[in-house]
Structure formats: structure tokens, C-alpha cells
N, C-alpha and C positions, 0 to 999 in steps of 0.2 A: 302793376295796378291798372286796373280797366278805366278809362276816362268815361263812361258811359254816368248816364246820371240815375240812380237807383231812383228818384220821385218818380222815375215813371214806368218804375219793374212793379210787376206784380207781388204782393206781399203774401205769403204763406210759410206755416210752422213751421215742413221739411221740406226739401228737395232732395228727392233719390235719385240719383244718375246711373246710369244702365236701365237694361230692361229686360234681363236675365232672371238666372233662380235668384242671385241672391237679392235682385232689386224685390223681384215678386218675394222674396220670405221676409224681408224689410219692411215691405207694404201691409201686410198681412197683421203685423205687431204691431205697426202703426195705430192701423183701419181698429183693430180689437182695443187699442186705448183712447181710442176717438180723436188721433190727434190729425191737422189740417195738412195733407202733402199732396204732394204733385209726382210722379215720375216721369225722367225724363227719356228718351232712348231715342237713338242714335239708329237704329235700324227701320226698314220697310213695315216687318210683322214680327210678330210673337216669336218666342224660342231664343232668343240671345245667342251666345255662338253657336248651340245645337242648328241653326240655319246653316253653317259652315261647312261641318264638319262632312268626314266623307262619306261616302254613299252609305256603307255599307256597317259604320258603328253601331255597335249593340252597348249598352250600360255592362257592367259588369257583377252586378246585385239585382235580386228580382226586385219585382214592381213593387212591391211594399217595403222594399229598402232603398227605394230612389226617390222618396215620396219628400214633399213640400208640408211645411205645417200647415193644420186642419184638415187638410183632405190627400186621402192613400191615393198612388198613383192607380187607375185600374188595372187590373191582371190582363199580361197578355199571352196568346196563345204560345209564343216563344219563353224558353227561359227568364232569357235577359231581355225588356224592351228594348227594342230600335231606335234609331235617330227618330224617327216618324211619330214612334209612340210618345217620343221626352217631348217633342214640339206640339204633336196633337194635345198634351198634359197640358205644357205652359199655358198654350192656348183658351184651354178651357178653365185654365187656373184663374186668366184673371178674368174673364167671365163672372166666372162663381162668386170672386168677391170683387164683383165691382172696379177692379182696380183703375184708379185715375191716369192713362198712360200719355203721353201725349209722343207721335210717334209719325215723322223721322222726322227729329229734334239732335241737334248737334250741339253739344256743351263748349263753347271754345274756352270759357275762363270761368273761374272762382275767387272773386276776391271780399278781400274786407272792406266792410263798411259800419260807421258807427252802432247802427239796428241791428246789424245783419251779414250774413254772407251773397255777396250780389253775386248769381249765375247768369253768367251769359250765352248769350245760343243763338244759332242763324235763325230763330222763329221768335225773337223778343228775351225780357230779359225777366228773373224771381229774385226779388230778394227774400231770401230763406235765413229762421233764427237759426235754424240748422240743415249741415246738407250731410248726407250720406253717399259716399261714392261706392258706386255698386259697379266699376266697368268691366272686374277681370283683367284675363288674359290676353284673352284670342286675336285682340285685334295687334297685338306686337310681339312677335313669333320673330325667336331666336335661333341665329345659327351663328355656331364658332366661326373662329378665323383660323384659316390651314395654311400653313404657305402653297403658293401659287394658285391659288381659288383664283385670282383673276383671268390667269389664262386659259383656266379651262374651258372647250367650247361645248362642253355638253350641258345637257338642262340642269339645274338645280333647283327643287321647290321644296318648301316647306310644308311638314304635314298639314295644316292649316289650309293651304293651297291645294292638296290632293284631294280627289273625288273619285274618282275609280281606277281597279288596273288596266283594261284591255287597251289606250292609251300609250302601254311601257310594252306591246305585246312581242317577244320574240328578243329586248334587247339588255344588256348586260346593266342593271341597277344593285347601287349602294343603296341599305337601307340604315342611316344612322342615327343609335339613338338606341337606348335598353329598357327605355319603360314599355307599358303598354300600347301605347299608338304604336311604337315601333314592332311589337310583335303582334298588333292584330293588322297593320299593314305587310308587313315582310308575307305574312301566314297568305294572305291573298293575291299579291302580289308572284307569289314563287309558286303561281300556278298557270300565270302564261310568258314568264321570263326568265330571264337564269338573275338569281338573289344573291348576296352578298350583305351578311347582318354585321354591322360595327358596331358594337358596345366599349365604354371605356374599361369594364371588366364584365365579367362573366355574372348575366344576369341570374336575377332569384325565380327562377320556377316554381309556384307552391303547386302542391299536390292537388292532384283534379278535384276534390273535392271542396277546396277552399273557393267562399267566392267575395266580393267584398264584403257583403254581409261579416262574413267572420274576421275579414280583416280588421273594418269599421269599431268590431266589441273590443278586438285587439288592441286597437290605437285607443279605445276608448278609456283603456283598463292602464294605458302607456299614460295616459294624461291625468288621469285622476292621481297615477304613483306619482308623478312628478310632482302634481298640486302638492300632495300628501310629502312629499321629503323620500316615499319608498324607493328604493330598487326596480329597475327596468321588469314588469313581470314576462314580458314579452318580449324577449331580445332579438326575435327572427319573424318575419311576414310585417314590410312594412306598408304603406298603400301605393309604394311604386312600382311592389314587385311583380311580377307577372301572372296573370290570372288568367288558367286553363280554360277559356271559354272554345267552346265549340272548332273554330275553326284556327286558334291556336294548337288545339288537341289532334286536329289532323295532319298540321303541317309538322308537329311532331313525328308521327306516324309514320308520314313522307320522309321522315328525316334531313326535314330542311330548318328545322331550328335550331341552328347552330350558330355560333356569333364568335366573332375575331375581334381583335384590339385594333383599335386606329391603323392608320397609313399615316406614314411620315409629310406628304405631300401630296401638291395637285402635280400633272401634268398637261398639255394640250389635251391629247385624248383620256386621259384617266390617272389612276392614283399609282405611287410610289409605295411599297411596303416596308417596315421596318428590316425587312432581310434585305433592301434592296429589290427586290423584283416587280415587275410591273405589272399591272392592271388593267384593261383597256376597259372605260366605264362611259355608260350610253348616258347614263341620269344618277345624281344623289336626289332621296329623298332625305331632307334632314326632321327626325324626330325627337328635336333637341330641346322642346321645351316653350316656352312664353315667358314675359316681364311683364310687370303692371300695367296697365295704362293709366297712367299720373298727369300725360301733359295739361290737363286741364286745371291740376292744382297748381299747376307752377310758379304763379302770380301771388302765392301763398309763403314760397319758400318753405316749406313742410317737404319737400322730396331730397331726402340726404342719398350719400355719395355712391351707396348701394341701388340707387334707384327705387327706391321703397318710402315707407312716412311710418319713423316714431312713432308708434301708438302703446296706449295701455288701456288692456280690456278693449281694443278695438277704435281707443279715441286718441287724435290724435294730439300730441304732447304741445306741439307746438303752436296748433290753433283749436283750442277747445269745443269750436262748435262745429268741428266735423268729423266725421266715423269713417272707419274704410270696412268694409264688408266682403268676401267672397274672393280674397289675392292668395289665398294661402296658407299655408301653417302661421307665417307671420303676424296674421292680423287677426286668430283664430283659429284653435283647433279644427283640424278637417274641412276648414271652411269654402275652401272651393269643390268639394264634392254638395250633388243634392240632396243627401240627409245630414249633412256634416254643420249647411250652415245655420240649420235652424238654430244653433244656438248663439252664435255670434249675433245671429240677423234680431233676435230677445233681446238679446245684450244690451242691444244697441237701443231698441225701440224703447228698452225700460229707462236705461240711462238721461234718454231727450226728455221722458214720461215725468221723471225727477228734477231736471235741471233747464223747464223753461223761461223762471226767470231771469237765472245769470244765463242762461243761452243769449236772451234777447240784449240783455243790459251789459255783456261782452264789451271791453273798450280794446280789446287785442286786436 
């Protein structure tokens, strides 16, 4: 519980925390029900983790399947837009509608208060009838424990942490990890180093012509049968599986898209194989994934044992006047892709639209 004294936080309806897609699709259903918030965000500029990532991402759905509610991303001359293009987008997104962001703003806590939920931050403090946590992934990047990881003295970074190949130029890299960051990194990467793909099994390649667009109607068609009680209609393409963009299509080509099963261990210079045989390895990139970033609810006791928060329909169980937005399947269909959350990001903003007087008069 925050000792801070909420009579001299500022008072307004939401607080949205991040300042990502899904804070901006948040805002947006807000702004469209007239209702009073503030965003908060933790970063320099615009783009939320699109600022991060590496040089050289491209989306994987064209520009009108990456698009944010009310306004289509614009067409770019490439297929799939670029890192450049989603941040140029954000950018202009919240432009267009105005959006209130206040930025770089750090959320250090959330707690209750009889009015309200008091948000605290190194720039002053909101008390909000309601808060929306919009942080994501990116900023708490996952990697296994292997035995002997601590002795190894070669680099190890998280995709997260990568920015281009010519860096790894000439030296022997693990690339682990079988979603797509890991096969549109390997793909570039194994054009100035010798590559080495670990998957924990043998990844889904969909056929060249799939792109997520069609996975998207896929999983759309997967979640309506489950609402519905039906049968899986889609048992195969799910949104992890690999998606032939351009310069995955070539390192096929090259026949360097190949992937092996784990190594038993670390050593000093490199990795152990399940036959026993060694490895001499310069760098792991690991492309293992992200967790929520919750520490800011913690003062809530709302984050259970999985590292995640209760919710139904997006709210969460345990303290009623807050939303989690954009972490996942868990909190939302599709909901950390940018067309996925528009619907959670509804959800949500309908949900507060209905219940702001027990929001306000909450004694939880």
C-alpha cells in the first residue's frame, strides 16, 4: 500500500498505463464515449515497443490488417510494413485523435483507495475510478535456465536486445526459439555467420501464401467455436506459427532453415548435445518469449502464482476497477497483435462506459 496521500493526486475517470497499440486502441473507445482519462507511458516517444525492436522487422499482415480502430494503417510500398512504418502509424495515431499522453511518465504503484485507484509515478500521482493496464510484454523478456548458463563466457542477448546482424559477423550463433522473431532473425542473421536454429520441436511452416491476415480469420473462426461449444474448425496455422515473409522464403532457399532440439547444457565456450558432442558457440540469441509487466500492480495483490491477473472479459476478478489490455490470449483474444486488440481494447472501454458509479463508490 502506497503511503502517498491521494488529496493531492489528481482526479480523473481512467488511467491507461502504457503507451503502446493497446493503450492507443483503449484511448480511442474512451475518447468515442466521452469518458475523462489520461495515458500514461513510460517511454521518450511514440511506438511502445515497436521503438525496441530490431532493425529490420517487417509486420507480417499488410497495412490494412495491422490497422488500429478508426483509422486503416496507410499502404506501404513493401508488402508487410516495417518497424518504421507501425511507429510512423502510432505516431500519427495519436495525432489524429488527440490523444492525452503524458510521456516519460513511470507508474511505480497502483493502489486502493476508498474513491479510487491511486497511480503513482516519478511525475506526481491520479487518482483514477478506473485504471487500465496497457504495459505488455517487451519490457520483461524471457530466457530459460540451462544447466551451466552461468559459466558460459560468450554473449547471450535477448531478442528484445537485438538490433542488427553485422555485429555476430563471421561467428558461430545459437539462435533459440521457434516462433517468428526466431525465424525472421536466424533468416538474417545466417547471412554473415555460421547459424544454428533450436526449437523445442520442429517448427509450423505455413505455406507461402499464408500471411497473418489469414491466420487472424483462422483464430477468429477458433474463438467464435469455442464461445459457441463447436469443434476446433481450424486445427493447424496457429498465430505462432511461422509465416513465409520474404526473407524467411530465402533463407529457405539457402537451406538454412533448419532447426534441431535443445542441447543438454552450457559449457565455458559453448553448448553440450543431447548425443554428447560439443559445440563451440560465440553468442545465444534467445527468442524465447516475454511475461507481463504487472510489477506495478503488486500493491494490489491481483498478480497470482503464474505471473499473470484473474480476469474475466478482460476485468480483473480480484479488483474490480481494473482492466488488463494487450498481454495475450489470456486477457483477450489476439489481443497483443494490432488488429486483435481492438476488441478487448471495446471491451473494456464499454465495460468502465456501464459501471462508473460502482467503479467510483468500489469499497474493495
Amino acid at each position: 500500500m502506497s503511503n502517498s496521500n491521494a488529496s493531492t493526486a489528481i482526479s480523473i475517470d481512467v488511467a491507461v498505463i502504457g503507451g503502446g497499440q493497446s493503450a492507443l486502441a483503449v484511448a480511442y473507445f474512451l475518447r468515442r464515449a466521452g469518458i475523462g482519462y489520461v495515458v500514461l507511458d513510460d517511454q521518450p516517444g511514440p511506438g511502445g515497443a515497436w521503438q525496441h525492436t530490431w532493425d529490420s522487422l517487417h509486420l507480417f499482415s499488410p497495412a490494412q490488417w495491422s490497422s488500429l480502430p478508426g483509422w486503416l494503417m496507410p499502404a506501404t510500398s513493401e508488402q508487410y510494413p516495417s518497424r518504421a512504418n507501425v511507429i510512423g502509424y502510432l505516431t500519427e495515431y495519436e495525432k489524429r485523435y488527440e490523444i492525452p499522453i503524458r510521456r516519460p511518465v513511470d507508474v511505480t504503484s497502483v493502489s486502493r483507495r476508498e474513491t479510487g485507484l491511486l497511480v503513482s509515478t516519478d511525475h506526481g500521482e491520479w487518482l483514477a475510478k478506473a485504471v487500465v493496464s496497457a504495459t505488455g510484454t517487451w519490457g520483461h523478456p524471457y530466457i530459460p535456465d540451462y544447466p551451466g548458463q552461468g559459466s558460459f563466457e560468450g554473449e547471450q542477448l535477448h531478442s528484445a536486445h537485438y538490433s542488427r546482424p553485422e555485429i555476430f559477423h563471421g561467428k558461430d550463433v545459437l539462435v533459440v526459439g521457434g516462433g517468428n522473431s526466431g525465424a525472421q532473425i536466424l533468416a538474417e542473421l545466417s547471412q554473415v555467420c555460421h547459424t544454428t536454429w533450436v526449437t523445442l520441436e520442429e517448427p509450423t511452416l505455413l505455406p507461402d501464401e499464408v500471411d497473418g491476415r489469414v491466420l487472424f480469420e483462422r483464430a477468429t473462426e477458433r474463438w467464435k467455436a469455442r464461445a459457441e461449444g463447436r469443434p476446433d474448425p481450424a486445427p493447424t496455422g496457429g498465430l505462432g506459427d511461422i509465416v513465409m515473409v520474404p526473407p524467411v522464403r530465402d533463407a529457405r532457399e539457402r537451406g538454412v532453415l533448419h532447426s534441431v532440439r535443445p542441447f543438454s547444457h552450457f559449457t565455458v565456450d559453448g553448448v553440450v548435445w543431447k548425443d554428447g558432442s560439443h559445440a563451440h558457440v560465440d553468442a545465444v540469441i534467445w527468442c524465447t518469449g516475454f511475461r507481463p509487466v504487472l510489477e506495478h500492480l503488486r500493491p494490489l495483490h491481483v498478480i497470482n502464482d503464474a505471473g499473470r491477473v484473474d480476469v474475466v472479459d478482460g476485468r480483473a476478478v480480484l479488483e474490480p476497477r481494473l482492466w488488463l489490455v494487450g498481454y495475450g490470449e489470456w486477457c483477450g483474444f489476439a489481443s497483443a497483435t494490432l488488429i486483435g486488440v481492438m476488441r478487448s481494447a471495446r471491451s473494456a472501454a464499454s465495460q468502465i462506459d456501464q459501471y462508473p458509479t460502482s467503479l467510483g463508490n468500489s469499497t474493495l
